[in-house]
FIMILUM-498342 format. One record per residue: residue number from 1; residue in three letters; x, y, z of N, C-alpha, C, O in turn. Coordinates in Angstrom, 1 decimal. Layout:
N
   nr  rest     npx     npy     npz    capx    capy    capz     cpx     cpy     cpz     opx     opy     opz
  NUM   ALA       X       Y       Z       X       Y       Z       X       Y       Z       X       Y       Z
...
end
This chain:
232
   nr  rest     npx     npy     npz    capx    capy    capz     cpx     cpy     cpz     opx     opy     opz
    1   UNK   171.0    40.3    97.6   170.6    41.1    98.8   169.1    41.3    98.7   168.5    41.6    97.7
    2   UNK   168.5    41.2    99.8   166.5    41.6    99.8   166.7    42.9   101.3   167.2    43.1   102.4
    3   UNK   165.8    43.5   100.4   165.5    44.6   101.6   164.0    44.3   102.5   163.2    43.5   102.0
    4   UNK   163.9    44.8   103.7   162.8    44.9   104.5   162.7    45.9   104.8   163.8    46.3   105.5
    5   UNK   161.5    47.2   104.8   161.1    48.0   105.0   159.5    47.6   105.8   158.5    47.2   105.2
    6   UNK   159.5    47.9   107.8   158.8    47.1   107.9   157.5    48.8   108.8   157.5    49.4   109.8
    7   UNK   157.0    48.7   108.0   156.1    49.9   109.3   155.2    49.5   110.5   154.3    48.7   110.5
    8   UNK   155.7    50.5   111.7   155.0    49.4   113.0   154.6    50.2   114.1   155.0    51.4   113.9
    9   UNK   154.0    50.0   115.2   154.1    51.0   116.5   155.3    50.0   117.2   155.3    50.1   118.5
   10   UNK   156.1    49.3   116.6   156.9    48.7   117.7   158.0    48.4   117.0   158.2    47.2   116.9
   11   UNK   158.9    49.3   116.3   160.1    48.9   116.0   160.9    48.4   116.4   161.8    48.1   115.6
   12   UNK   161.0    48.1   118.0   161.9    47.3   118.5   161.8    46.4   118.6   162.8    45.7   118.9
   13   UNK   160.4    45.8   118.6   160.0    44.6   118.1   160.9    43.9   117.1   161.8    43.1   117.4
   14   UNK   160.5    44.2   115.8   161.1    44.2   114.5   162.7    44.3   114.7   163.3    43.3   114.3
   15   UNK   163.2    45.0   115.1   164.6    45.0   115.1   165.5    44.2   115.7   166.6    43.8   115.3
   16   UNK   164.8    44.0   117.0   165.4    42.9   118.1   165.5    41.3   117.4   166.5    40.6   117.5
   17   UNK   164.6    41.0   116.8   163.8    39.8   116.1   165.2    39.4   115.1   165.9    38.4   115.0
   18   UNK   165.2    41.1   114.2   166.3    40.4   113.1   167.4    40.3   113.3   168.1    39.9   112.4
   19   UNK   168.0    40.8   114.6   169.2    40.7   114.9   169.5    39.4   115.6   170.5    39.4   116.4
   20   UNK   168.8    38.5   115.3   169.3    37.4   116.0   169.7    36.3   114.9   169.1    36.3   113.8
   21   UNK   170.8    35.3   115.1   170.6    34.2   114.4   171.1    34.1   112.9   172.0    34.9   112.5
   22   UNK   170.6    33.5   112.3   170.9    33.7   111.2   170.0    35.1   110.4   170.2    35.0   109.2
   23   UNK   169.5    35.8   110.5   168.9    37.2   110.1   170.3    37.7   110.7   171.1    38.1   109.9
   24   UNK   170.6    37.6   111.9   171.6    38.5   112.7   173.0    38.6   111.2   173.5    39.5   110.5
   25   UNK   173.2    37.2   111.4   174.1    37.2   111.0   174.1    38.1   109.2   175.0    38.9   108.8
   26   UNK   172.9    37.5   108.5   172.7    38.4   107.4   172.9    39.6   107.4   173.4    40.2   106.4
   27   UNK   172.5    40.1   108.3   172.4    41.6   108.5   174.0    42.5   108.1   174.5    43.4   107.4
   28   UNK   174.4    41.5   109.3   176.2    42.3   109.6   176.9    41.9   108.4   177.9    42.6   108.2
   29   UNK   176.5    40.8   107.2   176.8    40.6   106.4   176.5    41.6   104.7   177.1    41.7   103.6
   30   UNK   175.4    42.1   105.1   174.8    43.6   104.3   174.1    42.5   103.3   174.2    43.0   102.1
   31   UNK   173.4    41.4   103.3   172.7    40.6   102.5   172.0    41.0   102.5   171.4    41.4   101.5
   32   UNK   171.5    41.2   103.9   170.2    41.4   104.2   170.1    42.7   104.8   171.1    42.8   105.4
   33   UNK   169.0    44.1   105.0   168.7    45.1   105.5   167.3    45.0   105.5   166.5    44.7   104.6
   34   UNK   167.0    45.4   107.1   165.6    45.8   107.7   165.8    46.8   108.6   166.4    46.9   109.7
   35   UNK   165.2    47.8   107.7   164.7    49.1   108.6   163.0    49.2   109.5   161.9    49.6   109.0
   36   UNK   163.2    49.0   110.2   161.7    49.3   110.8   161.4    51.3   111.4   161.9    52.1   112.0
   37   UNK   160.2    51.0   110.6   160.0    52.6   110.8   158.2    52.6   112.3   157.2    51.9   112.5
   38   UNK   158.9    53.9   112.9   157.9    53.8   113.8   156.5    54.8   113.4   156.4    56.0   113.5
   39   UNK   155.8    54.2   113.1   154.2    54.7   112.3   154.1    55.8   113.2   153.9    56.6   112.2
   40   UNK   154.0    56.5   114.3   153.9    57.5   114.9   154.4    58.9   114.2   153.8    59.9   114.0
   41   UNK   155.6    58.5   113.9   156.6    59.8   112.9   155.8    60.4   112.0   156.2    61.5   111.5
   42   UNK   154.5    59.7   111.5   153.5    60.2   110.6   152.5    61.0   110.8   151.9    61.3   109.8
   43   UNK   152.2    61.4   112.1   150.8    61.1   112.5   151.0    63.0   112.0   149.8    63.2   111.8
   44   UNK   151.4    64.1   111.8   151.5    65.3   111.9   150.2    66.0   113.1   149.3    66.9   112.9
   45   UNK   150.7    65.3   114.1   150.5    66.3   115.2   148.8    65.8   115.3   148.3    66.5   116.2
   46   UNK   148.2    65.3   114.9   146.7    65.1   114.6   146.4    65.1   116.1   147.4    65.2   116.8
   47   UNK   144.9    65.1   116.7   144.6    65.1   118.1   144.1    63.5   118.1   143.5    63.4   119.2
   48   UNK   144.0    62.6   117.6   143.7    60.9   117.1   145.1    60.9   116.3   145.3    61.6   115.3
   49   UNK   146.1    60.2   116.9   147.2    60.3   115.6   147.4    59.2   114.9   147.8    59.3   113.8
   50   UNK   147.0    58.0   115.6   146.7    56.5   115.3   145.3    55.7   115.3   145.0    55.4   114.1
   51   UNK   144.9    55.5   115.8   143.0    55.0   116.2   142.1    56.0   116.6   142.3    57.0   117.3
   52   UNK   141.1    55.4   115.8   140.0    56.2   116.4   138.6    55.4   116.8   139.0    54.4   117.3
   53   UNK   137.9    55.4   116.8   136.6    54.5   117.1   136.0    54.2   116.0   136.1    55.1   115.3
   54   UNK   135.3    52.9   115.3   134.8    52.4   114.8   133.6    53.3   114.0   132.6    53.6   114.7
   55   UNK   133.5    53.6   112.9   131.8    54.4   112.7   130.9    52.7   112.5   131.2    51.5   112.2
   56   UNK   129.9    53.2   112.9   128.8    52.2   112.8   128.7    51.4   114.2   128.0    50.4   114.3
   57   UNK   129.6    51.8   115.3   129.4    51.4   116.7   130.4    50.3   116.8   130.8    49.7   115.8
   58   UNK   130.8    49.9   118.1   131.2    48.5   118.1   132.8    48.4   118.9   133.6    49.4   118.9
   59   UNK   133.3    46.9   119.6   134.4    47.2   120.4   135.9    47.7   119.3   136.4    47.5   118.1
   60   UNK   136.3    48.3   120.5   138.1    48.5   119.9   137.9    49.7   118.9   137.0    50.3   118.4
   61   UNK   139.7    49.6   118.8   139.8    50.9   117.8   140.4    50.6   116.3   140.9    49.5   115.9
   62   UNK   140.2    51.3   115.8   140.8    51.4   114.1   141.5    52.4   113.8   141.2    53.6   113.8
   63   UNK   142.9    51.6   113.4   144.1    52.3   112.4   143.6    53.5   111.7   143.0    52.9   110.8
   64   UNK   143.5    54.9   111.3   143.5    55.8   110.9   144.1    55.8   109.8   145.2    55.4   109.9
   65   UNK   143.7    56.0   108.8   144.0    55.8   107.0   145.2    57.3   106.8   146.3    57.0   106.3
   66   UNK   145.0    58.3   107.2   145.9    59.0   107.1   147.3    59.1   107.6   147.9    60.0   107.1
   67   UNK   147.7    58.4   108.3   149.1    58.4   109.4   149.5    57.0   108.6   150.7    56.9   108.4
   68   UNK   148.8    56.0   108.0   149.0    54.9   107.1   149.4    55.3   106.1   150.4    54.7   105.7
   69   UNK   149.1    56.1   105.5   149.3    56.5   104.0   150.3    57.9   103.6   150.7    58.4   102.6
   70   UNK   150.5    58.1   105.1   152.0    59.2   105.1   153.3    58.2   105.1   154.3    58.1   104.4
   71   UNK   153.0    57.4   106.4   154.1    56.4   106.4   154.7    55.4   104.9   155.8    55.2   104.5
   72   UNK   153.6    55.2   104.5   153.7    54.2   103.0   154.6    55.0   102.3   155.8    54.9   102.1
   73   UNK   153.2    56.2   102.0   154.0    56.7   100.7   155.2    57.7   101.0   155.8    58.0    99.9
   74   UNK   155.7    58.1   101.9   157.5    58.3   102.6   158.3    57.5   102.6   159.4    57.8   102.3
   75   UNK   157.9    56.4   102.9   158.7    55.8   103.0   159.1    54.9   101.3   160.2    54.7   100.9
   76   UNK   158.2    54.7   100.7   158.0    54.3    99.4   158.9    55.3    98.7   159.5    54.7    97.7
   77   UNK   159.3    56.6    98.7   159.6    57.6    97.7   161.1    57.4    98.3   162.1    57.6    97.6
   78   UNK   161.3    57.0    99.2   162.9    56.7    99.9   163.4    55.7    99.7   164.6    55.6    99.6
   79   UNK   162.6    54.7    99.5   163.6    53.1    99.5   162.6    52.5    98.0   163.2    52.0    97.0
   80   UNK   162.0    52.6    98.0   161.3    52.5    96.2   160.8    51.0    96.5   160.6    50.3    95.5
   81   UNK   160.5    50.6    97.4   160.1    49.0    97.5   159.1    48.2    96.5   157.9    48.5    96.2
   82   UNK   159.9    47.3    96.0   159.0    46.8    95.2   157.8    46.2    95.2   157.1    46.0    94.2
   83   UNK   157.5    45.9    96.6   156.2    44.9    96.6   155.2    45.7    98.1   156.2    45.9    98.8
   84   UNK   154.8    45.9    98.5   154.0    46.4    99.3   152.7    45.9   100.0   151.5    46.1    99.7
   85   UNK   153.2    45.1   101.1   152.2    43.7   102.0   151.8    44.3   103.0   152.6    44.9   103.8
   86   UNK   150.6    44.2   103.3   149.9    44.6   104.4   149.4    43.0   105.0   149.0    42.1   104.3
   87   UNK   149.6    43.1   106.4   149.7    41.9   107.4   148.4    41.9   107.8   148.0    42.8   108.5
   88   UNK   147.4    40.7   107.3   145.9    41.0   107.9   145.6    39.6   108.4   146.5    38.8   108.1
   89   UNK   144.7    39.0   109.2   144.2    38.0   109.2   143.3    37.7   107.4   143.4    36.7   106.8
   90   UNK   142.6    38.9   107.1   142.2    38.8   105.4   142.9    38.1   104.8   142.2    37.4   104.0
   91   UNK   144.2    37.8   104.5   144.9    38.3   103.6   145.1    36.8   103.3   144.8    35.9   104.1
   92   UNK   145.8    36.3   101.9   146.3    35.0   101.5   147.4    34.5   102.7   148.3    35.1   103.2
   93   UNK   146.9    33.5   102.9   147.3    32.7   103.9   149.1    31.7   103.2   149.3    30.9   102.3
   94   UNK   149.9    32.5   104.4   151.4    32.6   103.7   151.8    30.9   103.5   152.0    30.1   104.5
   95   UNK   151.8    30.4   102.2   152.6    29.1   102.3   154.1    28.9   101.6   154.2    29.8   100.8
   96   UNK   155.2    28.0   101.7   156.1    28.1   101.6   156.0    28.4    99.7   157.0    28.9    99.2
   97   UNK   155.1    28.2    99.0   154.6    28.4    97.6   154.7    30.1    97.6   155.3    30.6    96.6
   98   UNK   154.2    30.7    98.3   154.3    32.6    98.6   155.6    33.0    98.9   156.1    34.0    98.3
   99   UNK   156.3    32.3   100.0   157.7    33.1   100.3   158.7    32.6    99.3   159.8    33.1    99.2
  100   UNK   158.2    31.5    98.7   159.6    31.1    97.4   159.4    32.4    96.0   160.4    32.8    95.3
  101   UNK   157.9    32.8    95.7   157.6    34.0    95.0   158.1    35.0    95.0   158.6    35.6    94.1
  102   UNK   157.8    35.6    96.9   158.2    36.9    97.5   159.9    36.7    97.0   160.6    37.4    96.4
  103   UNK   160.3    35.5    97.6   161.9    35.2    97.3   162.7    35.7    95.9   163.7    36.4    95.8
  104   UNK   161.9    35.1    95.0   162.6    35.0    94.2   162.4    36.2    93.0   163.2    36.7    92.1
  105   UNK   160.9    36.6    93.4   160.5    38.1    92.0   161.1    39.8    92.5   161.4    40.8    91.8
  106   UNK   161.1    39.5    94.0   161.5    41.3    94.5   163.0    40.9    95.6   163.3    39.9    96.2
  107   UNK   163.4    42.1    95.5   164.5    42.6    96.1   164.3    42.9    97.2   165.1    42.6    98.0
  108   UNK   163.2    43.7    97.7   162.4    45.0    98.6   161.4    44.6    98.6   160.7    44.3    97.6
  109   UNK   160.9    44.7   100.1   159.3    44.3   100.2   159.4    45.5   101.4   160.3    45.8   102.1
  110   UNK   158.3    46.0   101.4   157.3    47.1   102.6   156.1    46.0   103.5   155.1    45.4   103.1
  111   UNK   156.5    46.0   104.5   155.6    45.4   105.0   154.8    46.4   106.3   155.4    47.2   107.0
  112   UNK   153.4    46.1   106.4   152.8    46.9   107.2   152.5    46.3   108.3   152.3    45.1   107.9
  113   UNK   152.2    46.3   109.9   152.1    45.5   111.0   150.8    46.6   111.2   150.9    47.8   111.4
  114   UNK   149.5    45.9   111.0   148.3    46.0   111.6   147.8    46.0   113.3   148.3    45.1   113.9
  115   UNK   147.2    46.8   114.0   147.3    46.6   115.2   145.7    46.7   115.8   145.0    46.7   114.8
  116   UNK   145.2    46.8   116.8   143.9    46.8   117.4   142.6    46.0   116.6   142.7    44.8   116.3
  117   UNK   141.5    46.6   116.3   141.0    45.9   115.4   140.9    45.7   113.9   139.9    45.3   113.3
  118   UNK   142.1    46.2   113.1   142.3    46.3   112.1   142.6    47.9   111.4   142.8    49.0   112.1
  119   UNK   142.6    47.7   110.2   142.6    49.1   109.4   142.0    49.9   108.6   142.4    49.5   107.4
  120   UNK   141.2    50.9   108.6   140.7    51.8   107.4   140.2    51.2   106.7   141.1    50.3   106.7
  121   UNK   139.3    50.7   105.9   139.0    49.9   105.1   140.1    50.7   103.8   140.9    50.0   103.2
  122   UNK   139.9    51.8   103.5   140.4    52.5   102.7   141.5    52.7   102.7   141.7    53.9   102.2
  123   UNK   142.9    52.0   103.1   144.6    51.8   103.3   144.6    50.8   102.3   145.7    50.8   101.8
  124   UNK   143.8    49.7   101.8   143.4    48.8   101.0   144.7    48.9    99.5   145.8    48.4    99.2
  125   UNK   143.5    49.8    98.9   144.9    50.3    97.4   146.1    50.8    97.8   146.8    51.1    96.8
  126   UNK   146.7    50.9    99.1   147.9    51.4    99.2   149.1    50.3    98.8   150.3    50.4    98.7
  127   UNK   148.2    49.1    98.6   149.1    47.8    99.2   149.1    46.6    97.8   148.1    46.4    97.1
  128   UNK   150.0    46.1    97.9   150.0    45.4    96.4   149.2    43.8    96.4   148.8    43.1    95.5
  129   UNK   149.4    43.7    97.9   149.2    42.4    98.5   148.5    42.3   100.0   148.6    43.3   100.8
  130   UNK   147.9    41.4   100.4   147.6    41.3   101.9   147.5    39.8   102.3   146.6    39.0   102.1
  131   UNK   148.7    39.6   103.0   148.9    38.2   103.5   149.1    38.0   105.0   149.8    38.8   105.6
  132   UNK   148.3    37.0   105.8   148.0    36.2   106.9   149.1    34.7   106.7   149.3    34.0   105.8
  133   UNK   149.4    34.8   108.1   150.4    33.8   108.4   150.0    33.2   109.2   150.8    32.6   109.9
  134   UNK   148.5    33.1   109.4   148.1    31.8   110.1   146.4    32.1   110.6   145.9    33.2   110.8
  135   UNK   146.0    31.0   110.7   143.9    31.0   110.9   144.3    31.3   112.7   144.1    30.4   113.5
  136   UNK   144.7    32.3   113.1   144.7    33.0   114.6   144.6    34.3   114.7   144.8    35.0   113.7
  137   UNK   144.3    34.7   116.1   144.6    36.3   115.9   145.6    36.9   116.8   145.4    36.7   118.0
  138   UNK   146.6    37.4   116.5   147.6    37.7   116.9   147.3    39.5   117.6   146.7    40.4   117.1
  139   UNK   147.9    39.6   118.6   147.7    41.6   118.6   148.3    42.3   117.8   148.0    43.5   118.0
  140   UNK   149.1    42.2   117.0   149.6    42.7   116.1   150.4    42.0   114.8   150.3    40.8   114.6
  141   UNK   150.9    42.7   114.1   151.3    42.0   112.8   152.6    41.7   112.8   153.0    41.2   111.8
  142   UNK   153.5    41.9   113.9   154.8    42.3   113.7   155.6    40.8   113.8   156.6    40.4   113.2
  143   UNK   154.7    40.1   114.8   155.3    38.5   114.8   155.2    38.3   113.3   156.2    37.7   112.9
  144   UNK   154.3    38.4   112.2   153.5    37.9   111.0   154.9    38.6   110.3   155.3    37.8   109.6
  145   UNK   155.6    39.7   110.2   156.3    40.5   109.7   157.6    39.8   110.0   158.3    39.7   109.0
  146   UNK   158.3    39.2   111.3   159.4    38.9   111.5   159.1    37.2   110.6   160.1    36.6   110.1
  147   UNK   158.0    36.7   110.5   157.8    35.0   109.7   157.7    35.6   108.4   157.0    34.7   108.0
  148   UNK   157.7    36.2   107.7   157.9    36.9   106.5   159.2    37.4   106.3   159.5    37.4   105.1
  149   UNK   160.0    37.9   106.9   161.1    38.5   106.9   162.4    37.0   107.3   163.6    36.9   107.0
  150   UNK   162.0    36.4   107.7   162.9    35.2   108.5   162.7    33.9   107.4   163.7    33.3   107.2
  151   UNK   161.0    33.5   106.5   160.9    32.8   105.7   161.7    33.2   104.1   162.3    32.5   103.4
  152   UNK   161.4    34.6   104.0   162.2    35.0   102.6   163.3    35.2   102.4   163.7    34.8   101.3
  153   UNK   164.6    35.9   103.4   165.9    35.8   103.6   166.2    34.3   103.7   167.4    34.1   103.5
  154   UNK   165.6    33.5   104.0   166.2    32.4   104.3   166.4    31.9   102.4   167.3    31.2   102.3
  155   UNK   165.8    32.1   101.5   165.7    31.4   100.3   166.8    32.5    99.6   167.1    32.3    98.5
  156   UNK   167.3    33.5   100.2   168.5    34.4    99.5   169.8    33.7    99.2   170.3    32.8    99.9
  157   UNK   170.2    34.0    98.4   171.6    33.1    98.1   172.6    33.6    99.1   173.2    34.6    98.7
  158   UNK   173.1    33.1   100.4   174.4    33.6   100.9   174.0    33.4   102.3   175.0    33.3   103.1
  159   UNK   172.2    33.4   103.1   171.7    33.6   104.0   171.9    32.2   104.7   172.5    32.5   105.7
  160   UNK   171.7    30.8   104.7   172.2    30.2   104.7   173.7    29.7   104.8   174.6    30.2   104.2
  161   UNK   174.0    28.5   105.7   175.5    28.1   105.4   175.6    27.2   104.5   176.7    26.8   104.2
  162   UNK   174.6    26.5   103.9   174.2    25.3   102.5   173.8    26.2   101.8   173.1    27.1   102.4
  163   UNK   174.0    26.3   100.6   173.0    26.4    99.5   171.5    25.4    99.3   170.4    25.8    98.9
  164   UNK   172.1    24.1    99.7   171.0    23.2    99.7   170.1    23.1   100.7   169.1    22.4   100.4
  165   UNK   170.1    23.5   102.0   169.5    23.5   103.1   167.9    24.0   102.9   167.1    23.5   103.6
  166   UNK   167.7    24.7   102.2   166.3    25.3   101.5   165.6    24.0   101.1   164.5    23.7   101.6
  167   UNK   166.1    23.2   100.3   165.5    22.7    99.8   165.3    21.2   100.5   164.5    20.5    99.9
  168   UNK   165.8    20.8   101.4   165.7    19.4   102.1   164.6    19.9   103.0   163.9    18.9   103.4
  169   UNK   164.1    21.1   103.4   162.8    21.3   104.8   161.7    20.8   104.7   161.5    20.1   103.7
  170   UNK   160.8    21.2   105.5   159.3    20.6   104.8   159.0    21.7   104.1   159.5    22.8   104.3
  171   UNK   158.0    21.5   103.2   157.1    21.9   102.7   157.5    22.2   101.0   156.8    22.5   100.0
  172   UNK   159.3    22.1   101.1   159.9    22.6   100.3   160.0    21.4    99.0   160.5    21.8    97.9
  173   UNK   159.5    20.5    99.1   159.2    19.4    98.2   157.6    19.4    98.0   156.8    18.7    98.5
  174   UNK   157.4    20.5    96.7   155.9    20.1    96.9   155.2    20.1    98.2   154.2    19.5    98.1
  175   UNK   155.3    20.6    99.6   154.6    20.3   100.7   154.5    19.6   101.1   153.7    19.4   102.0
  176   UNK   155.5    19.1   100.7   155.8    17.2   102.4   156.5    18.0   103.2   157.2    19.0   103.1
  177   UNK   156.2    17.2   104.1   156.7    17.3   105.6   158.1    16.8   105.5   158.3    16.0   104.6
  178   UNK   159.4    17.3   106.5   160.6    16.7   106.5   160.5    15.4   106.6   159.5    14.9   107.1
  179   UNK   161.5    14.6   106.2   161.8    13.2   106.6   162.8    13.7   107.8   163.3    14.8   108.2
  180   UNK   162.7    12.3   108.3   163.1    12.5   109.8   165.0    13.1   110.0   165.4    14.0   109.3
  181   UNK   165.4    12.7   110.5   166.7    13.8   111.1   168.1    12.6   112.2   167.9    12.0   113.3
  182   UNK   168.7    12.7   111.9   169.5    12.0   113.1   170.7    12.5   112.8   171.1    12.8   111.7
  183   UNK   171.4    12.5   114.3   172.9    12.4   114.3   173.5    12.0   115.4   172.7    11.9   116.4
  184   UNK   174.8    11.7   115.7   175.6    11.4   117.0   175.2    11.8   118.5   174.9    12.8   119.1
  185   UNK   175.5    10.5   118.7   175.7     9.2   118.8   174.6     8.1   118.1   173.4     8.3   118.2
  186   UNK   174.9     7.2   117.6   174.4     6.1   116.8   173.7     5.4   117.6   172.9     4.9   116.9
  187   UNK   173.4     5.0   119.2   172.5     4.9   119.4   172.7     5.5   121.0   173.8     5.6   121.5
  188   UNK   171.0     5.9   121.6   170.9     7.2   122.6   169.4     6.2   123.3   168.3     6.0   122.9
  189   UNK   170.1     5.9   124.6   168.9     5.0   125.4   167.9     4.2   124.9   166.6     4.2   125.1
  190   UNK   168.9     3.4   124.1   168.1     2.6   123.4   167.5     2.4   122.1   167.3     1.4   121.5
  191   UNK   167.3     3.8   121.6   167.3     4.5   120.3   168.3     4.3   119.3   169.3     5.0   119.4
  192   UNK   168.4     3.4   118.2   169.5     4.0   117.2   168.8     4.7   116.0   167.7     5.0   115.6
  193   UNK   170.2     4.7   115.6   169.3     5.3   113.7   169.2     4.0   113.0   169.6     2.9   113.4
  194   UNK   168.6     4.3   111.9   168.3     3.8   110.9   169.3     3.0   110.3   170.3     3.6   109.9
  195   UNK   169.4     1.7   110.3   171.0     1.4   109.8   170.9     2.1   107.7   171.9     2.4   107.1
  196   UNK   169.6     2.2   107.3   170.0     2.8   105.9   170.8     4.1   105.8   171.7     4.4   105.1
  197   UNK   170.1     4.7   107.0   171.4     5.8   106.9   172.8     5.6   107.4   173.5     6.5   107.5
  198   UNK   173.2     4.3   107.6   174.5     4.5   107.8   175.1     3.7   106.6   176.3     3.5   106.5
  199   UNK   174.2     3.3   105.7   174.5     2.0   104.8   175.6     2.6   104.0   176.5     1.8   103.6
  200   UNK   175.5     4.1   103.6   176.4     4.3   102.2   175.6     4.5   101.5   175.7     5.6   101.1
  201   UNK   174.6     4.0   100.9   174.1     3.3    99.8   173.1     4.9    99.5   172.1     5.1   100.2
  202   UNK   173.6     5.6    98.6   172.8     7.4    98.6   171.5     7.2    97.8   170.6     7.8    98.3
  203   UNK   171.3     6.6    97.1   170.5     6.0    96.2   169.3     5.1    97.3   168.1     5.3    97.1
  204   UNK   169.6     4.5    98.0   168.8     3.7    99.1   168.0     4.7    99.5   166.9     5.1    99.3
  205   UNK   169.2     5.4   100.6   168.6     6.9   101.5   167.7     7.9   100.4   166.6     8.3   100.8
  206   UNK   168.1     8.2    99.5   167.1     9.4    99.0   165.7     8.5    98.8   164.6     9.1    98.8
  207   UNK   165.7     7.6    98.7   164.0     6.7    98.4   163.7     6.7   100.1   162.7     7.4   100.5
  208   UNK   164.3     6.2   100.8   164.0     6.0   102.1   163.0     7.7   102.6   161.8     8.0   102.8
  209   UNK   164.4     8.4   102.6   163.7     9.9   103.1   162.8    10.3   102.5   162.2    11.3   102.9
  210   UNK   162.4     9.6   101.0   160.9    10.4   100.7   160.4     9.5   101.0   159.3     9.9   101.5
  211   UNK   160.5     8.4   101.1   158.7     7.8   102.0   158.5     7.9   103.1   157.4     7.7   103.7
  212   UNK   159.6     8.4   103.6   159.3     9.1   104.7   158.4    10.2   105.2   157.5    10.4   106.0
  213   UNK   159.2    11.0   103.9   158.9    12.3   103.8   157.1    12.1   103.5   156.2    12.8   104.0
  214   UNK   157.0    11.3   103.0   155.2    11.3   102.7   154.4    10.6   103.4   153.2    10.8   103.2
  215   UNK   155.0     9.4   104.5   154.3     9.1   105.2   154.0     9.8   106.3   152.8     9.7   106.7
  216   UNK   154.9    10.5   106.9   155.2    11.7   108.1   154.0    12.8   107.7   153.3    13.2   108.7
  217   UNK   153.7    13.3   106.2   152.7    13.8   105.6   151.3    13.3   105.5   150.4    14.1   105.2
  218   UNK   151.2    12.8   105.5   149.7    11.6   105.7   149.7    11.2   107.0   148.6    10.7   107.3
  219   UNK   150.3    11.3   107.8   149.9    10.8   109.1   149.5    12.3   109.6   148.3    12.6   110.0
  220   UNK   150.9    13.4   109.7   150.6    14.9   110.7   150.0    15.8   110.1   149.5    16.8   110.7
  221   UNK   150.1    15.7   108.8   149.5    17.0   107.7   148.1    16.5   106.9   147.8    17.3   106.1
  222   UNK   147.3    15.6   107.0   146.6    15.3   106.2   146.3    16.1   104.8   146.5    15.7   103.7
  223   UNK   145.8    17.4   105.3   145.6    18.3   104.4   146.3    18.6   103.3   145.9    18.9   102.2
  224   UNK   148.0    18.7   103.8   148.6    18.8   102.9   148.8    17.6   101.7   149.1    17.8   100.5
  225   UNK   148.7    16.4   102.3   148.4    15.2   101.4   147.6    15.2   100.6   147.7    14.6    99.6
  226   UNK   146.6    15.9   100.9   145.1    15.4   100.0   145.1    16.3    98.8   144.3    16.1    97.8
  227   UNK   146.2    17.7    98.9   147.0    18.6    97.8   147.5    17.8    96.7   147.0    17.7    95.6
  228   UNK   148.4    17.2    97.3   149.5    16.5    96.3   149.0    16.0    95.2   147.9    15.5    95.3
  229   UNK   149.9    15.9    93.8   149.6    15.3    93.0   150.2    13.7    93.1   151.4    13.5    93.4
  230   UNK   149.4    12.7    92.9   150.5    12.1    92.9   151.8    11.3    91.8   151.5    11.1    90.6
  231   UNK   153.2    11.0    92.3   154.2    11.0    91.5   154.1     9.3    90.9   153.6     8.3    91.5
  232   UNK   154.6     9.3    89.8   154.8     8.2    89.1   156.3     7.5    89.4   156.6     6.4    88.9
end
């Protein structure tokens, strides 16, 4: 089982998200729990309870360090989360190498959904980690929170209907890209498959789908190719 404890101004955001699909299904299954808490509940009445204006001039507002750091540490002394991520454009940029980590070392993660022009500089030490799920800017963190919550359950033992399905995707090989994909009908206007895949021959197909897998990688990912070590 992995917990999600996710803090936000939009919990229904968050909530709506994991009730779908396979999260859906984890959920009703008790594998998986995400609580989303609404950052407001914090704010103790303040006259700014969330943003306030920038010191040193300049557009947009900033997250208020105090209504951050009631939510955390309440919520921390309740569910005891082990790892504690704040959602930044700053932050380590999420690769399938991070969510097999997050997967595999903690039970409970706290996640924070950043909103306007960022946060406090000083909410910083509250947080164990700060990870970006992509070179964009999003208006809030909470999409970045549901690809964190949707990437990590998925590597849980039971979240899944394969056990093996984790491991055939992209990126999940060292960072290749999928090999390609077919099924019924055998051929579709003109299109067939691959006769190796219908050969039988398992030993054929697993060589096949990795040169695949790496040519597919050198052609759409370059970058990710130019990573690789290469295999003997």
């Amino acid at each position: 089982m992995i917990s999600f404890d996710v803090v936000t101004l939009f919990p229904e955001f968050i909530e709506a998200g994991a009730r779908v699909g396979v999260l859906g299904r984890a959920l009703e299954s008790g594998i998986l729990v995400v609580r989303a808490h609404q950052l407001r509940d914090y704010t103790g009445g303040s006259p700014h309870p969330i943003d306030d204006s920038p010191y040193g001039g300049g557009p947009g507002m900033v997250m208020r360090a105090e209504p951050i750091y009631a939510a955390v540490e309440a919520i921390s002394a309740r569910h005891a989360p082990e790892r504690r991520v704040l959602l930044t454009p700053q932050g380590t940029p999420l690769r399938q190498a991070e969510v097999r980590r997050l997967a595999s070392t903690y039970t409970s993660l706290l996640l924070f959904c950043g909103r306007y022009e960022g946060v406090d500089e000083r909410v910083r030490p509250l947080f164990d980690e700060e990870l970006s799920v992509g070179d964009y800017v999003l208006t809030g963190g909470e999409l970045g929170a549901l690809a964190i919550i949707d990437a990590v359950s998925r590597l849980v033992p039971g979240v899944l209907g394969s056990a093996d399905s984790p491991a055939c995707e992209s990126f999940s090989d060292s960072e290749l890209l999928e090999y390609p994909q077919y099924t019924r009908p055998a051929e579709f206007r003109g299109m067939t498959v691959p006769a190796i895949l219908t050969s039988g021959n398992h030993a054929a197909i697993a060589r096949w789908r990795h040169e695949q897998a790496q040519e597919r990688t050198s052609l759409r990912r370059p970058d990710l190719a130019s990573r690789r070590r290469p295999t003997r």
